[in-house]
N, C-alpha and C positions, 0 to 999 in steps of 0.2 A: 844375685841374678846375673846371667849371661844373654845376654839376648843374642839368638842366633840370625844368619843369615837374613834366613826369612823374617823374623821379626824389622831387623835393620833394612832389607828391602821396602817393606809395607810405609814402614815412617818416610821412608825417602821417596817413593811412589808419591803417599799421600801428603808428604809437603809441596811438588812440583806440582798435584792434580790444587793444593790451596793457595799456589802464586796465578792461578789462573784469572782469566778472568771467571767472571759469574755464568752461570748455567753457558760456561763454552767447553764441549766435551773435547779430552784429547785423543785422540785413534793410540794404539798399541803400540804400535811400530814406534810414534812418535816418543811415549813418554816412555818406551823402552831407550828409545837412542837416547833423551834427554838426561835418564838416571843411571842410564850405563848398565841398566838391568839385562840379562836375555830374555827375549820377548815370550819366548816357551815361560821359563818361569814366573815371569812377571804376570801372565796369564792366569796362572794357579794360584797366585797369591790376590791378584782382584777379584777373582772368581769368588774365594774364601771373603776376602771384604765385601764382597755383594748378599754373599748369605748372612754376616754382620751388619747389614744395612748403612755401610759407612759408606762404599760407592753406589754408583750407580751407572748402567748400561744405557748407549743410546746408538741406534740403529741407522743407517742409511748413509747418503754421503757425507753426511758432518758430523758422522756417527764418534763413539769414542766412549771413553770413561771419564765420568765426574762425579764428585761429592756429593751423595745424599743426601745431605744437611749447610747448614754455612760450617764456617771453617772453625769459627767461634764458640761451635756446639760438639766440634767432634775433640774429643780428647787424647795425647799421646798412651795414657793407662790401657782406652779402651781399644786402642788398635793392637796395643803390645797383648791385652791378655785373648784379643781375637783369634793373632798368632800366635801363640806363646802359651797359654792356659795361664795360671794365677801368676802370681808375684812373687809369690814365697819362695824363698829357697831351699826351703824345705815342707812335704806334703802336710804334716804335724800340726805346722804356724798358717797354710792356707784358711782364707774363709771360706772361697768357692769350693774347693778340691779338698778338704781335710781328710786324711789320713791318718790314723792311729798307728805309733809306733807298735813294732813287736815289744812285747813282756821285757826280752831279753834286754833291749836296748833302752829300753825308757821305761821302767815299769811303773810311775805315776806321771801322767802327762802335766796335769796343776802341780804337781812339784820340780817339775823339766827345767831346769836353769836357760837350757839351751831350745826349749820353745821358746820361751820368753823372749831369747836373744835373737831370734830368729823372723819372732812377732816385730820386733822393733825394726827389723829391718825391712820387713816387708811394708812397711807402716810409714817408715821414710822413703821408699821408693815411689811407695801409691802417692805420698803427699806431694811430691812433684810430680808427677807422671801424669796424676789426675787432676792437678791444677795447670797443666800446662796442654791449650788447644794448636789445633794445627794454624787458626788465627794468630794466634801469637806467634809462633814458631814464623809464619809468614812474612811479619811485621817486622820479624827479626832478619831474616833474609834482605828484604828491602832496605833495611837500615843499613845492612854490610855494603848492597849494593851500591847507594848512592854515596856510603863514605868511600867504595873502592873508586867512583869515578869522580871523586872530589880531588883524588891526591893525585899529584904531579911528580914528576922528578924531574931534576936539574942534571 
């Protein structure tokens, strides 16, 4: 699996939207300067997370985007396959999206060597992807941060 742009935008968006505080929205402009996104795109891609139910919109002067849920509920699998569609690296080995080979290339699928090898990967990906929330991912940022202002140098 390659995650593109967009995908690697989303995760990075929706980590800075989970160092937040709780129900404090951030305006566009802001969490575009903070992730170094451009604001056009980073638009189009919360846009897409809000029909995902993973952000949410909030209007007026403190207006902004925040997480639909805690941080702890929303998963890295489930923002990758919002942008991204399934896991699989190939259409064959998807659960969501399955795809039957042509004749030519695979003419028994339960006999496909290279399903199978391709299930396994998909299968190793989703096991971290989908055990790992943007709560954790949070917790992990935090942890960087107070060891980067722990260290001193001589």
């Amino acid at each position: 699996m390659k995650l593109s742009t967009r995908g690697d935008y989303a995760v990075r968006a929706l980590l800075e939207l989970s160092t937040a505080e709780a129900d404090n929205a951030i305006p566009l402009g802001e969490l575009a300067e903070r992730t170094r996104i451009p604001a056009k795109y980073l638009e189009q891609i919360l846009m897409r997370l809000r029909t995902a139910r993973v952000v949410r919109g909030k209007r007026g002067a403190r207006g902004g985007y925040m997480l639909a849920r805690d941080p702890h509920r929303v998963t890295v699998g489930e923002v990758i396959r919002a942008m991204e569609g399934p896991l699989a690296p190939s259409l064959c080995a998807s659960q969501t999206a399955h795809t039957a080979c042509p004749a030519y290339r695979c003419p028994s699928e339960d006999a496909c060597v290279m399903r199978g090898l391709w299930a396994e990967v998909r299968d190793a990906i989703a096991g971290i992807v989908d055990h790992t929330t943007f709560g954790d991912l949070a917790a992990r940022t935090r942890e960087q941060q107070a060891a980067a202002r722990e260290m001193y140098y001589i």
